[in-house]
mmCIF file of the N, C-alpha and C atoms, coordinates in Angstrom:
data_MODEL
# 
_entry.id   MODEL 
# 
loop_
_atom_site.group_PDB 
_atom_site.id 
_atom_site.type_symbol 
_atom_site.label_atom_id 
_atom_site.label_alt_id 
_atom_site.label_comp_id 
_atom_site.label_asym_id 
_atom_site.label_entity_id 
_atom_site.label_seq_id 
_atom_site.pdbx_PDB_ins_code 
_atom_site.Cartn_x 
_atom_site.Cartn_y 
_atom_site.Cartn_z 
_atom_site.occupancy 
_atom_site.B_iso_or_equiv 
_atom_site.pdbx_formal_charge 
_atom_site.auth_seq_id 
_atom_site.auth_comp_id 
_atom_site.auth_asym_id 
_atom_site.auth_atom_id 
_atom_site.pdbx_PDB_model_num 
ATOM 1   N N  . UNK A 1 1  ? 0.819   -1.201 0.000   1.00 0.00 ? 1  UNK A N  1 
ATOM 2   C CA . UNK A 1 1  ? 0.000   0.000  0.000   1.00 0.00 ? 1  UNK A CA 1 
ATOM 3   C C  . UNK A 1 1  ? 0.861   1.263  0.000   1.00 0.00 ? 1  UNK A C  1 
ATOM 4   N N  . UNK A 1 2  ? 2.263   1.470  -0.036  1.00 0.00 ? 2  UNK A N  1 
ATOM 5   C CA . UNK A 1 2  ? 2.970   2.306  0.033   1.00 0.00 ? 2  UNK A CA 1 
ATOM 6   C C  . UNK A 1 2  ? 3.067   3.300  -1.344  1.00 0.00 ? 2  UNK A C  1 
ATOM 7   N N  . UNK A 1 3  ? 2.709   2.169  -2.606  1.00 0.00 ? 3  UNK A N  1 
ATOM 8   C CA . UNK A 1 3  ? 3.057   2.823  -3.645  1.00 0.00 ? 3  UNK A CA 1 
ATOM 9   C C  . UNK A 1 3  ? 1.835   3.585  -4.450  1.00 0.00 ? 3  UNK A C  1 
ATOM 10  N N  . UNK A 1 4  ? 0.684   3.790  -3.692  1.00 0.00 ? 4  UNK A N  1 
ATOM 11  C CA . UNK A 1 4  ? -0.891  4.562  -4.167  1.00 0.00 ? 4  UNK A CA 1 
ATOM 12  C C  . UNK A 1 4  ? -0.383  5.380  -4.435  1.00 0.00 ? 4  UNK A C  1 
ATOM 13  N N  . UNK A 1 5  ? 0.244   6.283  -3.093  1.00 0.00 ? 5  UNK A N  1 
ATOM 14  C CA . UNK A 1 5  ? 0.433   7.375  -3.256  1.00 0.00 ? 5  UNK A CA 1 
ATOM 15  C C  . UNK A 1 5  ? 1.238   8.313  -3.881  1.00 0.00 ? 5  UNK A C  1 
ATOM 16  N N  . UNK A 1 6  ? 2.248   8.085  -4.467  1.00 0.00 ? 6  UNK A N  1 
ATOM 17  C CA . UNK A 1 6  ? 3.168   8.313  -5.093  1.00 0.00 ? 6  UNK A CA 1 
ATOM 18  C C  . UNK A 1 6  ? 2.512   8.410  -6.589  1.00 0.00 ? 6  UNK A C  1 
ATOM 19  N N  . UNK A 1 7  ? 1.957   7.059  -6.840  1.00 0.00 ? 7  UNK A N  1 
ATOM 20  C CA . UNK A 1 7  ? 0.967   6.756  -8.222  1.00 0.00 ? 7  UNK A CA 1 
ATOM 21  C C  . UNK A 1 7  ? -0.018  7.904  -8.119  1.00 0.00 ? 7  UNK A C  1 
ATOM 22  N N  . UNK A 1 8  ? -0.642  8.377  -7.450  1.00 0.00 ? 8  UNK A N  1 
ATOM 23  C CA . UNK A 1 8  ? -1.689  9.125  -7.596  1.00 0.00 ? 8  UNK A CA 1 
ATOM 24  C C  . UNK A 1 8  ? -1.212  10.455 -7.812  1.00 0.00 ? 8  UNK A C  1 
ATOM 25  N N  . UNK A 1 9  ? -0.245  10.739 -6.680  1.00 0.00 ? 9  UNK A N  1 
ATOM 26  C CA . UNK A 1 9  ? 0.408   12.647 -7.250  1.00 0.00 ? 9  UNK A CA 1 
ATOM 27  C C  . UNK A 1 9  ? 1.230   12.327 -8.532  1.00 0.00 ? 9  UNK A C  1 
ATOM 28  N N  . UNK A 1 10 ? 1.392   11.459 -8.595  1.00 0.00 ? 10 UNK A N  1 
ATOM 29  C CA . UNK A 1 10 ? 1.930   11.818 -9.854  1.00 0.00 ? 10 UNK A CA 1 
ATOM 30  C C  . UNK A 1 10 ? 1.386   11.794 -11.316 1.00 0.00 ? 10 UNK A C  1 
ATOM 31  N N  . UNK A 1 11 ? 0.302   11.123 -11.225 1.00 0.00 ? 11 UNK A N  1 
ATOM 32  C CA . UNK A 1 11 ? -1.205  11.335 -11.808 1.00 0.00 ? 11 UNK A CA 1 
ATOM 33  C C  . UNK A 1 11 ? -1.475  12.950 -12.076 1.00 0.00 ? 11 UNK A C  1 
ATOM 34  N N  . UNK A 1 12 ? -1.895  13.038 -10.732 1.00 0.00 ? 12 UNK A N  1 
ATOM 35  C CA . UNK A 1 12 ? -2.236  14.652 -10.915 1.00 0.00 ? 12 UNK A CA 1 
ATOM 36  C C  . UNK A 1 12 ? -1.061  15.743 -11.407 1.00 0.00 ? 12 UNK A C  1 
ATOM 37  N N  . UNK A 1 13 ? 0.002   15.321 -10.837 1.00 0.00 ? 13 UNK A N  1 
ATOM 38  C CA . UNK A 1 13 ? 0.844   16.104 -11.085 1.00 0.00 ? 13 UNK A CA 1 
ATOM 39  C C  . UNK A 1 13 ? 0.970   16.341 -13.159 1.00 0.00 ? 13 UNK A C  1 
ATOM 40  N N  . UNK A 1 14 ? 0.683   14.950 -13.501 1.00 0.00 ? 14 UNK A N  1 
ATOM 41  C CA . UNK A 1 14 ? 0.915   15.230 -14.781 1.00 0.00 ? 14 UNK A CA 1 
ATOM 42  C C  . UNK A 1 14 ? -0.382  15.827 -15.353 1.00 0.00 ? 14 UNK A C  1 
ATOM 43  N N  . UNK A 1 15 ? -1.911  15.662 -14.334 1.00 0.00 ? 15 UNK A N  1 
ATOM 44  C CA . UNK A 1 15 ? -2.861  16.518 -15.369 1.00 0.00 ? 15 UNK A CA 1 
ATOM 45  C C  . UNK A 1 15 ? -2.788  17.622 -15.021 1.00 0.00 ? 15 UNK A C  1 
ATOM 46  N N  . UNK A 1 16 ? -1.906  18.341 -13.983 1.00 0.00 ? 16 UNK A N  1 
ATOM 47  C CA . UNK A 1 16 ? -1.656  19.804 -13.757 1.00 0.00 ? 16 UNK A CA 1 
ATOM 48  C C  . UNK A 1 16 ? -0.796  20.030 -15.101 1.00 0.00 ? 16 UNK A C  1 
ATOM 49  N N  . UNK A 1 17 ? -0.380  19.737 -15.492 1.00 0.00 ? 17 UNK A N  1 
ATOM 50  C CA . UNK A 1 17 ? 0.798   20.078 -16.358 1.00 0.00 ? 17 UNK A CA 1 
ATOM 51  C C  . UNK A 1 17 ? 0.140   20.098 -17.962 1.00 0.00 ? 17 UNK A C  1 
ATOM 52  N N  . UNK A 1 18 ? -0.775  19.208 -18.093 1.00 0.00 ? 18 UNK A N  1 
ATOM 53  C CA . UNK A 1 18 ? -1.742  19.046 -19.413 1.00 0.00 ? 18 UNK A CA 1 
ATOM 54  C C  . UNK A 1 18 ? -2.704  20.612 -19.089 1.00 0.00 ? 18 UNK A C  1 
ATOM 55  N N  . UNK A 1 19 ? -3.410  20.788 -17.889 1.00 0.00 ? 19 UNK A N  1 
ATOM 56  C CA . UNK A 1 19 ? -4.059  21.916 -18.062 1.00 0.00 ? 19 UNK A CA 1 
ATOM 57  C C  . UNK A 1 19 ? -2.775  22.990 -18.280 1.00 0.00 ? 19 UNK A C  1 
ATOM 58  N N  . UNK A 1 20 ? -1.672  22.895 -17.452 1.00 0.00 ? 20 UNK A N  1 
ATOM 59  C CA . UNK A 1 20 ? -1.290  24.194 -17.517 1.00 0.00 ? 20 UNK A CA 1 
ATOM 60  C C  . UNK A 1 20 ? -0.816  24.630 -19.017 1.00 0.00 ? 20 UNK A C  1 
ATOM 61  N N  . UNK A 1 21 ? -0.509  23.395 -19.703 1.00 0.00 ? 21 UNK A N  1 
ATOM 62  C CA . UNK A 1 21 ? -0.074  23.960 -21.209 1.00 0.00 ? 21 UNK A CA 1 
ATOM 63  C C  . UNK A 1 21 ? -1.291  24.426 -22.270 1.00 0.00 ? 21 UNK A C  1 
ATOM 64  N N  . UNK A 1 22 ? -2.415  23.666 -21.882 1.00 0.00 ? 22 UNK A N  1 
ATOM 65  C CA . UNK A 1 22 ? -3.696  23.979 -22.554 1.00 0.00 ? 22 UNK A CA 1 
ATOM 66  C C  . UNK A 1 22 ? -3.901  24.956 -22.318 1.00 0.00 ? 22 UNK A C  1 
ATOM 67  N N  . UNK A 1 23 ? -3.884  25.529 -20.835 1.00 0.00 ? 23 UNK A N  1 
ATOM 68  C CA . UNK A 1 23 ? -4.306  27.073 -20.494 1.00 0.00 ? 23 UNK A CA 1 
ATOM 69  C C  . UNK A 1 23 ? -3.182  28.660 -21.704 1.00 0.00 ? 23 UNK A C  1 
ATOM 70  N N  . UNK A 1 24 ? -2.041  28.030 -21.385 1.00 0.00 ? 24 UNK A N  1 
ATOM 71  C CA . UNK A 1 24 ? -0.771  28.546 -22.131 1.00 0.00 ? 24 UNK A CA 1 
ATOM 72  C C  . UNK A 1 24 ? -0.335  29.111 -23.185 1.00 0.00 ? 24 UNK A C  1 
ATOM 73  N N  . UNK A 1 25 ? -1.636  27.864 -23.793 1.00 0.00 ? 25 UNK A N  1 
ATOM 74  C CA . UNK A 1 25 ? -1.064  27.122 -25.648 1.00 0.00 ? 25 UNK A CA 1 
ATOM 75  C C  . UNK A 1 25 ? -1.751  28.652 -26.494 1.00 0.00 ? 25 UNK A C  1 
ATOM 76  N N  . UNK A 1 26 ? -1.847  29.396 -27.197 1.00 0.00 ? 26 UNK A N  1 
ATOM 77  C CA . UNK A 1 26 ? -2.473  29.951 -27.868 1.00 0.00 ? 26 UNK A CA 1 
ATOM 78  C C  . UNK A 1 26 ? -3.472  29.091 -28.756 1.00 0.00 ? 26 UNK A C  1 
ATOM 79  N N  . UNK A 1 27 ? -3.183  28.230 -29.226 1.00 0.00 ? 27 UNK A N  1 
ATOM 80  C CA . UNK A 1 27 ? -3.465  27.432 -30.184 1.00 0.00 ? 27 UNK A CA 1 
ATOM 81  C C  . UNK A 1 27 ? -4.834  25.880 -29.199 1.00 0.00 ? 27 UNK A C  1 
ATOM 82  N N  . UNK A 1 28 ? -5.408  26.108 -28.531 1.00 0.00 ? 28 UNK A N  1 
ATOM 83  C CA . UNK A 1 28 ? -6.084  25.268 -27.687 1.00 0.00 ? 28 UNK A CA 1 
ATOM 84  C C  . UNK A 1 28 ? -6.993  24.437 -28.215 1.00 0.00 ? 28 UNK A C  1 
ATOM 85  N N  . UNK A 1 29 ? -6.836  22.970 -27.931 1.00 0.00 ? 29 UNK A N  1 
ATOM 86  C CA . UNK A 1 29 ? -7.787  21.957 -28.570 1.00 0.00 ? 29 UNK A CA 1 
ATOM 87  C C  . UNK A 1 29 ? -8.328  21.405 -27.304 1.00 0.00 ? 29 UNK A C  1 
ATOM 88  N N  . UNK A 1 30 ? -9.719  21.977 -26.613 1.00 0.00 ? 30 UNK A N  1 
ATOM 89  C CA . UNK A 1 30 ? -10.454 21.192 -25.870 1.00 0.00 ? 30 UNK A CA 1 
ATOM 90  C C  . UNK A 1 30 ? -10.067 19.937 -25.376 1.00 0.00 ? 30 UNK A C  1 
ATOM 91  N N  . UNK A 1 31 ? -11.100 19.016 -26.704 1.00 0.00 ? 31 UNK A N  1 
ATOM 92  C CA . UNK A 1 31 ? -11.144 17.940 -26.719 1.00 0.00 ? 31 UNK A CA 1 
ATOM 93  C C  . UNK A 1 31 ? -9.781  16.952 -26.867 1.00 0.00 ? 31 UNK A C  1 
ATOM 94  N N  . UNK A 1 32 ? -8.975  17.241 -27.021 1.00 0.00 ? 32 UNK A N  1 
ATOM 95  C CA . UNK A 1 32 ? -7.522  16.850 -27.169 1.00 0.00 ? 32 UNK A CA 1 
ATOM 96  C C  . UNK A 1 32 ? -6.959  16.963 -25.421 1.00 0.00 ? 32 UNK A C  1 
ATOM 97  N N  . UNK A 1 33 ? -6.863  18.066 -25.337 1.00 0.00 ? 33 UNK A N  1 
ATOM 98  C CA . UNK A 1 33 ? -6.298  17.969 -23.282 1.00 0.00 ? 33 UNK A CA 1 
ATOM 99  C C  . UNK A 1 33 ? -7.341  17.240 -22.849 1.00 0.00 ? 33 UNK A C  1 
ATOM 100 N N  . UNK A 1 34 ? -8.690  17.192 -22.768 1.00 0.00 ? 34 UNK A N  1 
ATOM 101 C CA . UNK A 1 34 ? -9.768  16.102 -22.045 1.00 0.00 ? 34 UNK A CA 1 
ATOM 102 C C  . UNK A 1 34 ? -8.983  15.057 -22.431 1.00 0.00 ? 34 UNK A C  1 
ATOM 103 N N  . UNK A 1 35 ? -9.114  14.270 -23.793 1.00 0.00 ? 35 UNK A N  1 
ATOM 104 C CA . UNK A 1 35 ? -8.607  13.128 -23.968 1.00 0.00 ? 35 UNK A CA 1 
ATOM 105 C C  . UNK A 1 35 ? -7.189  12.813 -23.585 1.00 0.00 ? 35 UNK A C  1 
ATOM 106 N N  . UNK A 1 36 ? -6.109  13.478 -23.750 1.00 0.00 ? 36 UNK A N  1 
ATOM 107 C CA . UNK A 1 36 ? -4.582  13.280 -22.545 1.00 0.00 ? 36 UNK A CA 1 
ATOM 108 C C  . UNK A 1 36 ? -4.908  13.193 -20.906 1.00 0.00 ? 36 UNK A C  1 
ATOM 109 N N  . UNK A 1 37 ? -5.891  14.022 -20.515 1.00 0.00 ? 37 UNK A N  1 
ATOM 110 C CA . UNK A 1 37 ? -6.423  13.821 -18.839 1.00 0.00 ? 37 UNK A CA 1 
ATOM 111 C C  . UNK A 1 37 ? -7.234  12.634 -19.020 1.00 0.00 ? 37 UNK A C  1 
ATOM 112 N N  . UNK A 1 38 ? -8.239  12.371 -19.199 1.00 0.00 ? 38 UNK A N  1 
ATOM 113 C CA . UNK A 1 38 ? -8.709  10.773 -19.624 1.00 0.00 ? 38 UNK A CA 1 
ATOM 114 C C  . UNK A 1 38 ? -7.452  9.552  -19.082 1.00 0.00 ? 38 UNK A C  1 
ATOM 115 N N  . UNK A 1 39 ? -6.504  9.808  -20.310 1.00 0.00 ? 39 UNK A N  1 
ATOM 116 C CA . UNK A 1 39 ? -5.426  8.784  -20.866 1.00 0.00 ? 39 UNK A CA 1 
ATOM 117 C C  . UNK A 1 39 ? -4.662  9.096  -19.106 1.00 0.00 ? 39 UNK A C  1 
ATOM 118 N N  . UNK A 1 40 ? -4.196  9.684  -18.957 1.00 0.00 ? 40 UNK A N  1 
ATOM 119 C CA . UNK A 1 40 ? -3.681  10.369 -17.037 1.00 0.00 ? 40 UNK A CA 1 
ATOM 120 C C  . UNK A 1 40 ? -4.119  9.656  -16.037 1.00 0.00 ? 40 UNK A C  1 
ATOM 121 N N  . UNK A 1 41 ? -5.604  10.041 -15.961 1.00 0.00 ? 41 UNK A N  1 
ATOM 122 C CA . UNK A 1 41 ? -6.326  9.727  -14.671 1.00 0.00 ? 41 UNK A CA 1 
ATOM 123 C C  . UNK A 1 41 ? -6.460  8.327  -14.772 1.00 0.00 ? 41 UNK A C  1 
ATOM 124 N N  . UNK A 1 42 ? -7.083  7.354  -16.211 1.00 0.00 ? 42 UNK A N  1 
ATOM 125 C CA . UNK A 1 42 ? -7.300  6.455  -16.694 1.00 0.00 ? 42 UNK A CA 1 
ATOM 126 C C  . UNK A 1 42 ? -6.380  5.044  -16.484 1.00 0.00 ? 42 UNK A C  1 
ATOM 127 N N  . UNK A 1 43 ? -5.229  5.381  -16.223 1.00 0.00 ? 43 UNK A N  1 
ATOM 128 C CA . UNK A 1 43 ? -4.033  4.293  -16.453 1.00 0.00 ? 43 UNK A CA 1 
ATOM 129 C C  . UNK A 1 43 ? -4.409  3.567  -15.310 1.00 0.00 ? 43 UNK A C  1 
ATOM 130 N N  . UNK A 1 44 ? -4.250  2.194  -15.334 1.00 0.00 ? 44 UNK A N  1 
ATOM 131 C CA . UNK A 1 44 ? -4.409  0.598  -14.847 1.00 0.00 ? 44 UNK A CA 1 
ATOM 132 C C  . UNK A 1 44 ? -4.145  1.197  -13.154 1.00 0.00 ? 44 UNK A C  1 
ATOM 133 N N  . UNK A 1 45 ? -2.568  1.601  -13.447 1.00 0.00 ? 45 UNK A N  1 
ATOM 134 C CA . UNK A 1 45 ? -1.881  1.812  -12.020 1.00 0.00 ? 45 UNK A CA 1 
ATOM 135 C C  . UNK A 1 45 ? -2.178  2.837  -10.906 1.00 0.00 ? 45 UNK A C  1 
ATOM 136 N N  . UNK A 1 46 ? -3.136  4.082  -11.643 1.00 0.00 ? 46 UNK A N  1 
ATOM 137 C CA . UNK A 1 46 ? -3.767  5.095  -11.355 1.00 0.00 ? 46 UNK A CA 1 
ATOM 138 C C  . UNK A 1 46 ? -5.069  4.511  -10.472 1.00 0.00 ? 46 UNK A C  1 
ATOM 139 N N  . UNK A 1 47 ? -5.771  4.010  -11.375 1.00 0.00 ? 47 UNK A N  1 
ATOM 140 C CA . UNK A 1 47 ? -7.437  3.513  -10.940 1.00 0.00 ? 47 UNK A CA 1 
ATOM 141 C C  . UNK A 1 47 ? -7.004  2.577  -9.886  1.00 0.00 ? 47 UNK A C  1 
ATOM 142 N N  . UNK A 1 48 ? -5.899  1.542  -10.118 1.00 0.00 ? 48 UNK A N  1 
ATOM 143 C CA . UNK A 1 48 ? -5.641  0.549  -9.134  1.00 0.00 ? 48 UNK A CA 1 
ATOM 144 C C  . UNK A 1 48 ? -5.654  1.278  -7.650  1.00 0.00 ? 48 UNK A C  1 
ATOM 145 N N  . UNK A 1 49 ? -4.244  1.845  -8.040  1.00 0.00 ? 49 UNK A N  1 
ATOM 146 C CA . UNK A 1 49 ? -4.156  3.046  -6.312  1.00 0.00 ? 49 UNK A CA 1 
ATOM 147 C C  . UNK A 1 49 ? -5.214  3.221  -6.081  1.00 0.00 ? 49 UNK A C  1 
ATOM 148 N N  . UNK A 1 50 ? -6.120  4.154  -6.746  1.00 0.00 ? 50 UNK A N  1 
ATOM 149 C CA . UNK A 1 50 ? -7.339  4.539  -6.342  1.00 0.00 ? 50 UNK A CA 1 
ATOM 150 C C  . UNK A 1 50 ? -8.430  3.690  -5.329  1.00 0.00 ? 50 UNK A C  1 
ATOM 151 N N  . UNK A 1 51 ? -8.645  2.723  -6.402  1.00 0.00 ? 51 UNK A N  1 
ATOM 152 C CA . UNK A 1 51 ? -9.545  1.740  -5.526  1.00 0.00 ? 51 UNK A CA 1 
ATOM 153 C C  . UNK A 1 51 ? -8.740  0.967  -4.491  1.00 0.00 ? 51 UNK A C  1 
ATOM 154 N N  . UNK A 1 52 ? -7.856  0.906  -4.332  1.00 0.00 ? 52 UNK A N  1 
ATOM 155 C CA . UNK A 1 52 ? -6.934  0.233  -2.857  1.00 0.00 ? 52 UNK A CA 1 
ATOM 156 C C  . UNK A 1 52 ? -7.268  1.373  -1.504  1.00 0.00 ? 52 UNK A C  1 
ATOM 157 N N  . UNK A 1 53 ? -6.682  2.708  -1.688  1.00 0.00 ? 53 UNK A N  1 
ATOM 158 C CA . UNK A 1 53 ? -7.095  3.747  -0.923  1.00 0.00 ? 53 UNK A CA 1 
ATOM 159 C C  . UNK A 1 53 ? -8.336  4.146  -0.802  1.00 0.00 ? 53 UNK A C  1 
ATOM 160 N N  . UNK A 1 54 ? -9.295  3.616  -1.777  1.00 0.00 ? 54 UNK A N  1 
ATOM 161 C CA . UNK A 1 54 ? -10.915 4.541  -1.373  1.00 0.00 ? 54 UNK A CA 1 
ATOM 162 C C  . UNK A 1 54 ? -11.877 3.346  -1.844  1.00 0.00 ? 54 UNK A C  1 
ATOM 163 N N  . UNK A 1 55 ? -11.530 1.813  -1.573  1.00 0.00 ? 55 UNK A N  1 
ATOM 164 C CA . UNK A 1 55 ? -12.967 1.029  -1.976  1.00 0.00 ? 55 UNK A CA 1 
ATOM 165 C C  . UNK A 1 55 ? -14.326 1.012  -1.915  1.00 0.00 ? 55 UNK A C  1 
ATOM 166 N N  . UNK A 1 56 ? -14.368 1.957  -1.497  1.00 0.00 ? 56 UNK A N  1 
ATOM 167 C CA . UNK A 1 56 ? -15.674 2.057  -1.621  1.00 0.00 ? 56 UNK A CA 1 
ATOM 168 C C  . UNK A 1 56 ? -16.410 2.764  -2.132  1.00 0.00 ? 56 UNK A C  1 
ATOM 169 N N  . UNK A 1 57 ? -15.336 3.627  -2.881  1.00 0.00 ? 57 UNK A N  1 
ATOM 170 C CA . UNK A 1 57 ? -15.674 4.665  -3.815  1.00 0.00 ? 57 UNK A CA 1 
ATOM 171 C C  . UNK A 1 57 ? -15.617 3.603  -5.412  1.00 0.00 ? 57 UNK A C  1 
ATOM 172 N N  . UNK A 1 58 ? -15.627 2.222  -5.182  1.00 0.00 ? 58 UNK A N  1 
ATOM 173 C CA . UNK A 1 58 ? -15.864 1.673  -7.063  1.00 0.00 ? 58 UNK A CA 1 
ATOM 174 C C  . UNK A 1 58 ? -16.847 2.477  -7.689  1.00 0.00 ? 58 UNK A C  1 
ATOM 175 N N  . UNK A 1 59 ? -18.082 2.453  -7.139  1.00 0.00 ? 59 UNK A N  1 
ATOM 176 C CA . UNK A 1 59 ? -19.370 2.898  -7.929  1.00 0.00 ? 59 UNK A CA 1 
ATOM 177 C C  . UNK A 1 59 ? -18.942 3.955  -8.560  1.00 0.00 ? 59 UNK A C  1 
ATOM 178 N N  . UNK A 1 60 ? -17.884 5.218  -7.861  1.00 0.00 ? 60 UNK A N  1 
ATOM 179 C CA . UNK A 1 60 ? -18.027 6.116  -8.817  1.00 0.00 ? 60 UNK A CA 1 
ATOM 180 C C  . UNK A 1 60 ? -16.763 6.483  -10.091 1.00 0.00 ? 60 UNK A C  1 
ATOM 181 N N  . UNK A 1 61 ? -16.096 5.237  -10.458 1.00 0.00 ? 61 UNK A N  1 
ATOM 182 C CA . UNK A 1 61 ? -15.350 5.277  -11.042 1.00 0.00 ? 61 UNK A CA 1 
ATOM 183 C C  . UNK A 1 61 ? -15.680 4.970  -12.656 1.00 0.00 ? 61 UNK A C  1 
ATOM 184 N N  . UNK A 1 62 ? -15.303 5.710  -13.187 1.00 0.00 ? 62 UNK A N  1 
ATOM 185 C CA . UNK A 1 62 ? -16.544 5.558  -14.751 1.00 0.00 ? 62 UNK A CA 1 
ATOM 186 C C  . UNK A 1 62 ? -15.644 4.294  -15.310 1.00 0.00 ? 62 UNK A C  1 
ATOM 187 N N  . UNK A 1 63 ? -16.637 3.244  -15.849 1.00 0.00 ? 63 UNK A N  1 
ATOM 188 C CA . UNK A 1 63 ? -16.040 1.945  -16.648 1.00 0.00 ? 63 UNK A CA 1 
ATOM 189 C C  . UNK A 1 63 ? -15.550 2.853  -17.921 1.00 0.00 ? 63 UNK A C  1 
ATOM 190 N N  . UNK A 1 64 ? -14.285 2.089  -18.099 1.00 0.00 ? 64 UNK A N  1 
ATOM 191 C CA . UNK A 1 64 ? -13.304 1.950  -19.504 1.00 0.00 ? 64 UNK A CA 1 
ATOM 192 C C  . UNK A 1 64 ? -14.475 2.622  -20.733 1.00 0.00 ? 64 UNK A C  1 
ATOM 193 N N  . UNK A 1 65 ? -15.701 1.422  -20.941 1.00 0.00 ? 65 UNK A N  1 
ATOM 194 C CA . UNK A 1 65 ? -16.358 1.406  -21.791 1.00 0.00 ? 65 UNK A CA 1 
ATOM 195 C C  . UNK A 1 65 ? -17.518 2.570  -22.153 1.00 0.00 ? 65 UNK A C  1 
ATOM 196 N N  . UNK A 1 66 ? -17.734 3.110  -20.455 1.00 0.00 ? 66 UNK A N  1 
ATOM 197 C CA . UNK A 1 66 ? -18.451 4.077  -20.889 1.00 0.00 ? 66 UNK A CA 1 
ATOM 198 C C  . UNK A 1 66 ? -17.869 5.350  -21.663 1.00 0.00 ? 66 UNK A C  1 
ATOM 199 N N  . UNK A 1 67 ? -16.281 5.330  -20.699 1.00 0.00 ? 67 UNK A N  1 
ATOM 200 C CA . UNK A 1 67 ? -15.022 6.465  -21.571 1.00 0.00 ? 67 UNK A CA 1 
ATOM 201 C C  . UNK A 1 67 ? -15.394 6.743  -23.373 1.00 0.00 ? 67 UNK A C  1 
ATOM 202 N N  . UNK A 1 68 ? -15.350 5.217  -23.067 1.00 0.00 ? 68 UNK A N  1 
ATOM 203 C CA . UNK A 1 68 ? -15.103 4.932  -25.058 1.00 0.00 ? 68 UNK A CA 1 
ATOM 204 C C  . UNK A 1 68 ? -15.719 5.515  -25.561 1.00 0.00 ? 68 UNK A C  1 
ATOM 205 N N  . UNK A 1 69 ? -17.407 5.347  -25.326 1.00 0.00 ? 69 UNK A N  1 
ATOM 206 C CA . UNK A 1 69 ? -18.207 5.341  -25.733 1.00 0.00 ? 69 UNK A CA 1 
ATOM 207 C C  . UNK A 1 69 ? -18.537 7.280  -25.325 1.00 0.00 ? 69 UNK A C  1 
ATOM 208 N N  . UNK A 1 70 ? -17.943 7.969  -24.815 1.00 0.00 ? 70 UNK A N  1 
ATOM 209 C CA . UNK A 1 70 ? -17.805 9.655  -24.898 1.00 0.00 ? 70 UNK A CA 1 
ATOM 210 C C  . UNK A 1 70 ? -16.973 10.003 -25.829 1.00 0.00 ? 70 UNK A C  1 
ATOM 211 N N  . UNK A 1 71 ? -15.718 9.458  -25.578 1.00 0.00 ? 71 UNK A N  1 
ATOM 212 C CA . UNK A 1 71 ? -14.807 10.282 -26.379 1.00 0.00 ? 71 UNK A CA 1 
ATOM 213 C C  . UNK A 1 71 ? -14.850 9.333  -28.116 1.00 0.00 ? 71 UNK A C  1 
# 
């Protein structure tokens, strides 16, 4: 259980860094930074941490498939 946390700021740390260039960019594609934060928050090792530290929060974790099926 040591390694959530580390996995998780560094999660965020990288969708701070996707907004901050989107905010930045002159040139801004919405739907493009959503989909890199998606791909961020989304990763195996991310969601894993997640649900180890907060089980009981599954319900509100959106399935893979519903993702798909937005973007």
């Amino acid at each position: 259980m040591n390694d959530e946390l580390p996995t998780i700021l560094q999660a965020i740390r990288a969708a701070q860094a996707e907004l901050a260039a989107y905010l930045n960019s002159a040139d801004r594609n919405a739907e493009l930074t959503i989909a890199k934060l998606v791909g961020i928050l989304e990763r195996r090792e991310v969601v894993r941490a997640m649900r180890l530290l907060h089980p009981r929060d599954r319900a509100a974790i959106v399935p893979q498939s519903t993702l798909a099926k937005v973007s």
